[in-house]
N, C-alpha and C positions, 0 to 999 in steps of 0.2 A: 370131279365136275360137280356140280349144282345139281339141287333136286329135277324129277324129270320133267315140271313144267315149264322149263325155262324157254327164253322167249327168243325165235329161230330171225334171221338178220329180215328184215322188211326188204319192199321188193326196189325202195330209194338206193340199198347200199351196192345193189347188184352190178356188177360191170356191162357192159354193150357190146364187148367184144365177144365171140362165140368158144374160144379155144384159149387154154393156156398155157406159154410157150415157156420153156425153162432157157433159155439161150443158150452158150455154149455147153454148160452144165450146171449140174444142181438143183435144188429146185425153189421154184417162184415163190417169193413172199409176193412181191407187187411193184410197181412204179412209184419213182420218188412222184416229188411233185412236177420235176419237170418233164415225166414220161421217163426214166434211165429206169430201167427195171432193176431189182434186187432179187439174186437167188442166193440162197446158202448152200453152200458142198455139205452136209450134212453127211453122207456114204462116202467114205474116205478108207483106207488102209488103215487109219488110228478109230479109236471110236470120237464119238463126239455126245456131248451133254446139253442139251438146250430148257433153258428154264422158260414154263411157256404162260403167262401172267397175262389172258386176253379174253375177250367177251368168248363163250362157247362156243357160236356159229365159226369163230376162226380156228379151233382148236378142230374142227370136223375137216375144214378146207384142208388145211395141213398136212392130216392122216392120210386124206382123200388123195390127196398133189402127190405124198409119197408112195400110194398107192399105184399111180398112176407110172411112179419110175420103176415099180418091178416089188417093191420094197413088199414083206408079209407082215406084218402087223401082230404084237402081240401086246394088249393093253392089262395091267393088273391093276386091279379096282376094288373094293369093297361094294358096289353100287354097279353091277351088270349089267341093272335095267335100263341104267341110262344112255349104257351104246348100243341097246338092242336095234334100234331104228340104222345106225350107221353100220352095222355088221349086216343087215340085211343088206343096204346096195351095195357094200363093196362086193360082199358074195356074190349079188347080181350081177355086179359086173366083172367078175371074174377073178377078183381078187382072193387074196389067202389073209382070216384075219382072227387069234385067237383070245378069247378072252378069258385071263385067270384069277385067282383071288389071291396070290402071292407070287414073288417072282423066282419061287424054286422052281420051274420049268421051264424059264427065260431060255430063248437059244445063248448059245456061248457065243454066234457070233455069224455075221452074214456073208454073202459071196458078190463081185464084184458087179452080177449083173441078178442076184436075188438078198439084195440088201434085205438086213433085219432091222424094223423100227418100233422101240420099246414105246410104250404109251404108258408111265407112271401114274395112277390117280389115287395112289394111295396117302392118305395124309403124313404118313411120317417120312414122306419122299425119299422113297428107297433108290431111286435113280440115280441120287449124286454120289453114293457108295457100291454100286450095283454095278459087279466085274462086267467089262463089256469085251468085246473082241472086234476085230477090223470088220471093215462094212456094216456096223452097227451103231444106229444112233437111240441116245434117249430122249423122249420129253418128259420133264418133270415139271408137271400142273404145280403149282405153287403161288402163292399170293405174295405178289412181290413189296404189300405194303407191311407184311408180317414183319416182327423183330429178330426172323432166324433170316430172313431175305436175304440179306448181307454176303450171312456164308454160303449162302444158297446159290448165290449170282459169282460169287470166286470159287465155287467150285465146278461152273458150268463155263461152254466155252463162249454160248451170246444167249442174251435173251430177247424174246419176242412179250413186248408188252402193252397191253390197249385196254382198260384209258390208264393215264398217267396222272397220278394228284399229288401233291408237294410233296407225299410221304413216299411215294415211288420215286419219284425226281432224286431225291435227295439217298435213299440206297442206292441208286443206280450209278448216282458221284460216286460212293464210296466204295461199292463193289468194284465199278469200273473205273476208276481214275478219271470221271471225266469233268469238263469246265464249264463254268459256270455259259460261257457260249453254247455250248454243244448242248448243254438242257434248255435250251431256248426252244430249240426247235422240237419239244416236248410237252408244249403247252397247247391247251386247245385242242387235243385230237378230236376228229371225228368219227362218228359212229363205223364207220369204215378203214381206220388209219389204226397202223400199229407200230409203235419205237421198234428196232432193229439194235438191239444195243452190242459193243462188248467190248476188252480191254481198250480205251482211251477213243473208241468210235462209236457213231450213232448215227442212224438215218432213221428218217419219217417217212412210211410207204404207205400206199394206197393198196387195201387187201379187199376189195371186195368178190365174190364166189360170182365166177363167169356165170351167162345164163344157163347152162349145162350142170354146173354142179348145184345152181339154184332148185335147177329141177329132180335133179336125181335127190339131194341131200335135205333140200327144206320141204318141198311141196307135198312128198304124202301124211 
């Protein structure tokens, strides 16, 4: 993540609605544009890899959302200060969340109803090589306009990426086979919108932190 001044979502990006529902399962990114919500199965019996390439405030919702399905959190970082502020309210709210400075203590691997979710921040993103075991997903923080992006985004199974500039548009063809249609709808995101991308698909959602996680996560 970014140094720890970095600047937490304005109160324009916040949603209106007071809860956030994952539907039948998985958990919430957000609503396309026509309102059809987008959840990812991420806690599955395989593990899963997600390259996560988006403003900070959405990186906090994310953790929080899988928080919220049971999941324990355990983030390896070089830089501890800067989830100090989000390890306090998960704690507060009852969460289980560790923070390490390498991933030799990573669990081997989650259970169906106490999922394990890695949080990657190390630069040499050890996530995409990092044994995983069932019920366990990784994010790997990564910049997806980088020249390793490529391998980065085929070795992951979708990425979540916000904002989008010709040099991400055009890894994301090439990681993900997609057409020059489907990166249309990759232009112009808003302070609030993040790509959903992976093999040959892509949607555009609307991610903004219900008023509840606005207050838990941004306001103190």
């Amino acid at each position: 993540m970014s140094a720890p001044a970095w600047e937490p979502p304005g109160a324009s990006v916040v949603e209106r609605r007071e809860f956030v529902r994952t539907g039948p399962s998985g958990l919430l990114i957000g609503p396309t544009g026509d309102g059809h919500p987008i959840t990812v199965r991420i806690f599955r019996p395989e593990p899963t890899r997600v390259l996560v390439s988006t403003r900070d405030y959405m990186k906090w919702v994310l953790v929080f959302r899988a928080v919220t399905l049971g999941a324990h959190v355990t983030v390896v970082t070089s830089t501890p200060r800067v989830w100090e502020s989000l390890v306090r309210v998960i704690q507060g709210c009852g969460g289980t969340i560790d923070v390490l400075p390498d991933a030799r203590s990573v669990p081997g691997q989650g259970r169906p109803y106490r999922p394990s979710l890695v949080v990657d921040d190390l630069a040499q993103s050890d996530g995409i090589r990092m044994s995983l075991g069932a019920w366990q997903a990784v994010l790997v923080l990564n910049d997806a306009a980088s020249g390793t992006a490529i391998h980065a985004l085929r070795s992951c199974d979708l990425a979540l990426v916000s904002p989008c500039d010709a040099r991400v548009a055009e890894n994301l063809r090439r990681g993900y086979v997609l057409t020059a249609q489907q990166l249309r709808q990759v232009n112009n995101l808003a302070e609030n919108e993040v790509v959903v991308a992976m093999p040959r698909r892509v949607s555009r959602v609307l991610m903004p932190p219900t008023p509840t996680e606005y207050e838990l996560l941004f306001r103190a």
